[in-house]
C-alpha positions in Angstrom: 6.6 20.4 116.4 7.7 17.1 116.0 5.5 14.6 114.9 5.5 11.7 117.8 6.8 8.1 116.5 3.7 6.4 117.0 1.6 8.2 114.8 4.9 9.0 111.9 3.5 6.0 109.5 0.1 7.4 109.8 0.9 10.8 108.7 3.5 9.6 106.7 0.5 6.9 104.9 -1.8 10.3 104.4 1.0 12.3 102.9 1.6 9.7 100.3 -1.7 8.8 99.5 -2.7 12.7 98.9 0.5 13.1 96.5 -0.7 10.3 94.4 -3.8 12.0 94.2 -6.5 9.5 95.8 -9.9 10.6 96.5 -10.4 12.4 100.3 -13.2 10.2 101.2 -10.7 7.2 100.6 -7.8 8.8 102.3 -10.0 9.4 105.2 -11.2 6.1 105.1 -7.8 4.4 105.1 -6.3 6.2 107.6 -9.2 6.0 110.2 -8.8 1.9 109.3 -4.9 2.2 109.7 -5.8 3.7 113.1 -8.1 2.0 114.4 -6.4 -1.3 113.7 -3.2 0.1 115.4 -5.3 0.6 118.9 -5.0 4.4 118.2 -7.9 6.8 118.1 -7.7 9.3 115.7 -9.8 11.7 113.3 -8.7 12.7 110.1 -9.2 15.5 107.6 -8.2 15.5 103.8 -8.4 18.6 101.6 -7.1 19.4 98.1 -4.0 21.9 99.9 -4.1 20.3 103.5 -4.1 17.4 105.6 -5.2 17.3 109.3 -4.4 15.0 111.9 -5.9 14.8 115.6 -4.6 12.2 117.6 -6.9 11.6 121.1 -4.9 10.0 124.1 -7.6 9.6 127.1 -8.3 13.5 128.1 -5.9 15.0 125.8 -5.4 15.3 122.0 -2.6 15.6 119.7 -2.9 17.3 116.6 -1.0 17.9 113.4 -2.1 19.8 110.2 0.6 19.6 107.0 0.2 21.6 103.8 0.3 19.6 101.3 0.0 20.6 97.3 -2.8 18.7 95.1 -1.6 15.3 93.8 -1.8 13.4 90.5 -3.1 10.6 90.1 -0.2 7.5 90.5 -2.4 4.0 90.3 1.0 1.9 90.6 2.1 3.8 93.9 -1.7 3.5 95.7 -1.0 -0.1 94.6 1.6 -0.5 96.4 1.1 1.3 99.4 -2.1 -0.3 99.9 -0.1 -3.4 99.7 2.0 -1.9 102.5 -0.9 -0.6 104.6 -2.4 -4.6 104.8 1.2 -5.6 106.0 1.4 -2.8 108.7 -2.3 -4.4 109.7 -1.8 -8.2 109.5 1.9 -7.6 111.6 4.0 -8.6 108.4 6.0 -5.6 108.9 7.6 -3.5 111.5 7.9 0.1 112.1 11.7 0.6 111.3 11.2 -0.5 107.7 7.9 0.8 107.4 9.7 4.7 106.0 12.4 2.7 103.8 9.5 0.8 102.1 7.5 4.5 101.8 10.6 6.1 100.2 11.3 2.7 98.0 8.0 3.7 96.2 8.6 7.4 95.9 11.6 6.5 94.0 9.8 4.5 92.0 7.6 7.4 91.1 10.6 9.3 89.4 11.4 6.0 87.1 9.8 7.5 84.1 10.3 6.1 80.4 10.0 9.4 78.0 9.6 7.2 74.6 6.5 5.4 76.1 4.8 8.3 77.4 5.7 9.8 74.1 4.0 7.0 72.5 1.3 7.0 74.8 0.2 10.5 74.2 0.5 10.2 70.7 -1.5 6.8 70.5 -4.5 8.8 73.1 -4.7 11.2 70.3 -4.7 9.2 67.8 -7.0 6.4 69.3 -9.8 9.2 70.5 -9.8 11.1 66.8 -10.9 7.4 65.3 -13.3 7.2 68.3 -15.4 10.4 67.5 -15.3 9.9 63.8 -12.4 11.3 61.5 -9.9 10.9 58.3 -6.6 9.2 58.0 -5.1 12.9 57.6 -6.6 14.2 60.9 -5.7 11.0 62.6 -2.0 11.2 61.7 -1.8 14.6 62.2 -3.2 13.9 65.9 -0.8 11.1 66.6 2.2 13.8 65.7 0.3 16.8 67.9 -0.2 14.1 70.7 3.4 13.2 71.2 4.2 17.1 70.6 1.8 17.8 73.8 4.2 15.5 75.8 7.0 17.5 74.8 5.5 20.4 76.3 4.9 18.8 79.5 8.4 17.4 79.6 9.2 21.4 79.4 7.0 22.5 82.4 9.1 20.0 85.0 12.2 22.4 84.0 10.1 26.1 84.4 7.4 26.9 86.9 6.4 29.1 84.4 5.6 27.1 82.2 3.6 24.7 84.5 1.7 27.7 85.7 0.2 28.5 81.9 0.4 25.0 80.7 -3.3 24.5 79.8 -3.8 27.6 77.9 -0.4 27.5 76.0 -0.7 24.0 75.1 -4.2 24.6 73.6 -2.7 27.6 72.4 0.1 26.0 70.5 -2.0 23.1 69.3 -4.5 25.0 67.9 -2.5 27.6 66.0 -0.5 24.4 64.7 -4.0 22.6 63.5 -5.0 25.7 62.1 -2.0 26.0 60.0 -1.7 22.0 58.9 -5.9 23.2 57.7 -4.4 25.8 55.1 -1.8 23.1 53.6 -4.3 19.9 54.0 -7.7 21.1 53.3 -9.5 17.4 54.6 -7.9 18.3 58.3 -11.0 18.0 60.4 -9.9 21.1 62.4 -12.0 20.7 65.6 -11.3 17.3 66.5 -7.7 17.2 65.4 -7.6 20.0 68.6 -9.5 18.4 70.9 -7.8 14.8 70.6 -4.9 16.4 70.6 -5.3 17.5 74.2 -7.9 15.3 74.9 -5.7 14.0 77.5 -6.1 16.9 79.7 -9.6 17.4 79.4 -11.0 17.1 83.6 -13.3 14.5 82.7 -12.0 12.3 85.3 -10.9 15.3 87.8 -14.9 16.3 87.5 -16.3 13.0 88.4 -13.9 12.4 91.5 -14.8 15.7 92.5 -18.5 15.0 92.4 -17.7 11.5 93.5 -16.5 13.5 96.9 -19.6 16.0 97.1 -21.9 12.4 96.9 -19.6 10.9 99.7 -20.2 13.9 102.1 -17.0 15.1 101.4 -17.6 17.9 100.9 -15.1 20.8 101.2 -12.8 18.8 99.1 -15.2 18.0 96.5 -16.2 21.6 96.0 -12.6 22.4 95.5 -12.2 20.3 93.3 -14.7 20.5 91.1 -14.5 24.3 91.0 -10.8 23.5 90.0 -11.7 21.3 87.7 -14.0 23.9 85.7 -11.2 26.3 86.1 -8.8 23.9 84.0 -11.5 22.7 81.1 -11.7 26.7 80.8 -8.2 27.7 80.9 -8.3 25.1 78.1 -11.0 26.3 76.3 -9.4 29.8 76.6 -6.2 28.8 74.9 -8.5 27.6 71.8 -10.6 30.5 71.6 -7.1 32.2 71.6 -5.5 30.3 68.6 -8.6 30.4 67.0 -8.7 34.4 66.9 -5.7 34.9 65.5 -5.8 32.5 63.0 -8.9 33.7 61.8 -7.8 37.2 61.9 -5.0 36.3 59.4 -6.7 34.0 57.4 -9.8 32.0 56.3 -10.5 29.2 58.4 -13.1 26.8 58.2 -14.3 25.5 61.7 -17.0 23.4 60.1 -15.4 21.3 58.1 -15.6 17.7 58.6 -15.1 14.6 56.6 -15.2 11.4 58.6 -14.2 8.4 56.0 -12.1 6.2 58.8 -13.3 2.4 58.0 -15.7 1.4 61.0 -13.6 -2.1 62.1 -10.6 0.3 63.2 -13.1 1.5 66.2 -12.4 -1.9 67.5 -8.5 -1.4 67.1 -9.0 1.9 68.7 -11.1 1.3 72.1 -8.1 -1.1 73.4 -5.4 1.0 72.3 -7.0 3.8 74.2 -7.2 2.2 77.0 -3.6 1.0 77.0 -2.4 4.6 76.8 -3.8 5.1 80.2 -1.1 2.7 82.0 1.9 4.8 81.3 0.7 7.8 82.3 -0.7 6.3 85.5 1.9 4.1 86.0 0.1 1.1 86.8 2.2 -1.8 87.6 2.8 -4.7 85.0 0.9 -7.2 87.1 -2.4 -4.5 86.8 -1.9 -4.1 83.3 -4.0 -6.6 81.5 -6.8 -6.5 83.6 -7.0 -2.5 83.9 -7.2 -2.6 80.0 -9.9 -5.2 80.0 -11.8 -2.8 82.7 -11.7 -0.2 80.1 -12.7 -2.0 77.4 -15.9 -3.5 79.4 -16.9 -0.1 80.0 -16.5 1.6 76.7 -18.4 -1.6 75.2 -21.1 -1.9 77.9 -22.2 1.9 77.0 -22.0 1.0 73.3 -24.0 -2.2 73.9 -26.6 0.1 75.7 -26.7 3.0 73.8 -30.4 2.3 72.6 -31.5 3.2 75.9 -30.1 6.6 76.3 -26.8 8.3 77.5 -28.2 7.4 81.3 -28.9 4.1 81.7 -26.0 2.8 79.2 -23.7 4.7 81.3 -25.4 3.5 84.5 -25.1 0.1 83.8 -21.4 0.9 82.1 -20.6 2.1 85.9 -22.4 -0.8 87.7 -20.3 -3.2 85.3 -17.1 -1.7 85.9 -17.6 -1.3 89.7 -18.3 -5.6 89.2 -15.4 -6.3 87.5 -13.4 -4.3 89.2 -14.1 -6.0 92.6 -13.7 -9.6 90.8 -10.2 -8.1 89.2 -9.4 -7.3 92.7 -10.1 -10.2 94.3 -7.9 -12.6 91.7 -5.1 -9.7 91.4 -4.9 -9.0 95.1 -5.2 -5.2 94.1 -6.9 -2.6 95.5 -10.6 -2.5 93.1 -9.7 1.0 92.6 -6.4 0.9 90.2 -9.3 -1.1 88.1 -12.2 1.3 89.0 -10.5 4.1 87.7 -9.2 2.9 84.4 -12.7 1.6 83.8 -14.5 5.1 84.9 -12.1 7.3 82.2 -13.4 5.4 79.1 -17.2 6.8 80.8 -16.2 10.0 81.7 -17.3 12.9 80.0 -14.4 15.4 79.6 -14.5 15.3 75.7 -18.1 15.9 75.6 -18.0 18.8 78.0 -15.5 20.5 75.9 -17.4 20.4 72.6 -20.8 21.2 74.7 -18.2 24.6 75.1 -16.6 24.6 71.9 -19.8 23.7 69.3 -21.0 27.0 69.1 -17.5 27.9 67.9 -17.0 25.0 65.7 -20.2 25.3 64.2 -22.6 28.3 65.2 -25.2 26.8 63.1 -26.4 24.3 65.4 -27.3 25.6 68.7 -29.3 23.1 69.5 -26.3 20.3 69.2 -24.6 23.0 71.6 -27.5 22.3 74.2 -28.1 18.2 73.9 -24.5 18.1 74.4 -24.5 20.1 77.6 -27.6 18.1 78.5 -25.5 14.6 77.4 -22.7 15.6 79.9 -25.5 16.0 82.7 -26.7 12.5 82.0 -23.5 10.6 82.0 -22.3 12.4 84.7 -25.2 11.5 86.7 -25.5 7.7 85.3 -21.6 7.5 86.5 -22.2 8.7 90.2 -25.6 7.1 90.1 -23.9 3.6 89.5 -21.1 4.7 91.8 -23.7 5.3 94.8 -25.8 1.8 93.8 -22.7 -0.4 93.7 -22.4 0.7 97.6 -18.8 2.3 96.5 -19.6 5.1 99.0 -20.3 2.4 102.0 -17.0 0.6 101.8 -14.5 1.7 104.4 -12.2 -1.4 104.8 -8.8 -1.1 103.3 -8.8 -4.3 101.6 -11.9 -3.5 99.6 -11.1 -0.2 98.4 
């Protein structure tokens, strides 16, 4: 059935905002703002697969449900349709051009510069190994495997394959890799060369959203996505445990061995860089740029400045900072607080920690009690991050213009 005129930009508006993988909550909250401000009543219904759309027209109803595959995240697309949600309300633009300007920023999606999101993956690598302590060996060796990851994701866009298995092979790969650059370069520090290596991947992000969602009431989506979330930092995990069988059933290999020896000052190099690897790969705009990478490196140093007082508070005051800033950023950028919120909330999130909560017992099965305060660190921040979340009245806002 086709979809009637009036209500095209609305379902058009949810479509987009779904691909470019913004929370359901906000989706819902947009569109019911959208609607509301074009005199039309409607009720709306986000999930990770689906999107449904009832319509009401005095006695009657119109509805409209759309499958619609999970997104990723795109900040510099939710810019800019935000931007072209506020026009449709203030009356800056009509409905003929409304679908030109929606397919002018899909376009701009599929502008993608290989050689800096080579760079960038490389640099996350690298940047995240200094981060949790390493050597110049491990370090240069997790620059190379970083921008070897982003060949493998180059590869899944050309076999569905591929992008079915891409988790476990690239851990898979990246580990056997590591385990053989160990044998040849016996100061490789083994386990974090793996995990900053793929560190990019790790759900860190994909579990607080989802979590995000279960606090917002949202909660079919939420569960979905947290349970897919797990699935991933598993399929993950799997493709270590994988390498690391095989390598250890042809050889010796020493998944204790660490030698950190990486001057302390180059933390300070590293925190920024980090950040800055995030706006390729989100493809924020150049106008967000400088003030997305400042939002990141607020947070890191807010939890660092904090850390006395336990994983918690730092990272609840961390997450009321960054919701702060991120409104101020907003306000002087005339961006949606979000594209800010969200570079801010991956420099808290704790993906990395999760997966050596998993991994320490492999890494080093001498310490089981590390195993356990790591598990019990990823509880904290994730709490401290939601907690600041819910305090900063996130959850409460439902305007457009202040998402």
């Amino acid at each position: 059935m086709k979809v009637p005129e009036k209500y095209q930009f609305i379902v058009a508006l949810g479509k987009a905002l779904h691909v470019y993988g913004i929370p359901s909550y906000k989706i819902q909250a947009y569109l019911t703002d959208v609607a509301k401000n074009q005199g039309i009543t409607g009720s709306f219904m986000d999930s990770p697969t689906w999107i449904n759309y009832v319509f009401y027209e005095g006695e009657h109803s119109y509805s409209y449900v759309e499958c619609v595959l999970p997104g990723s995240l795109n900040l510099g697309a939710f810019s800019r349709i935000a931007e072209l949600t506020n026009k449709v309300i203030d009356s800056k633009i009509d409905n003929k051009t409304i679908n030109k300007e929606l397919n002018s920023i899909h376009a701009k999606t599929k502008n993608i510069n290989h050689l800096h999101l080579t760079l960038a993956y490389a640099f996350s690598a690298g940047s995240f190994s200094i981060l949790i302590g390493t050597n110049l060996v491990s370090f240069a060796f997790s620059l190379l495997l970083g921008a070897f990851v982003y060949l493998l994701v180059y590869l899944t866009t050309k076999s569905k394959y591929l992008e079915n298995i891409f988790e476990s092979l690239s851990a898979l790969i990246v580990t056997i890799i590591s385990c053989l650059l160990a044998l040849v370069f016996p100061n490789l520090n083994l386990g974090l060369t793996i995990l900053a290596s793929i560190i990019i991947f790790i759900p860190g992000l994909a579990i607080t959203t989802a979590l995000e969602e279960i606090t917002s009431k949202s909660l079919v989506s939420g569960g979905a996505k947290l349970f897919d979330a797990i699935l991933l930092l598993f399929k993950q995990f799997f493709g270590v445990l994988l390498g690391l069988a095989i390598m250890t059933s042809l050889t010796d290999i020493d998944l204790t061995h660490h030698v950190s020896e990486m001057p302390k000052w180059t933390i300070f190099f590293a925190i920024p860089i980090l950040s800055i690897t995030i706006l390729p790969i989100f493809q924020v705009r150049k106008k967000d740029m400088f003030f997305g990478v400042l939002t990141g490196v607020i947070a890191f140093l807010m939890t660092v400045l904090f850390s006395g007082y336990g994983v918690l508070v730092s990272t609840f005051i961390g997450t009321l900072v960054v919701v702060g800033v991120s409104r101020l950023f907003g306000i002087i950028s005339k961006t949606p607080k979000t594209v800010f919120l969200i570079q801010g909330i991956v420099m808290l999130v704790p993906g990395s920690k999760s997966f050596m909560g998993l991994s320490s017992s492999f890494f080093n099965p001498t310490t089981p009690t590390y195993s356990e305060n790591l598990f019990i660190q990823v509880a904290y921040i994730l709490m401290g991050i939601i907690g600041g979340l819910l305090f900063a009245g996130t959850f409460r806002e439902k305007s457009i213009k202040t998402q």
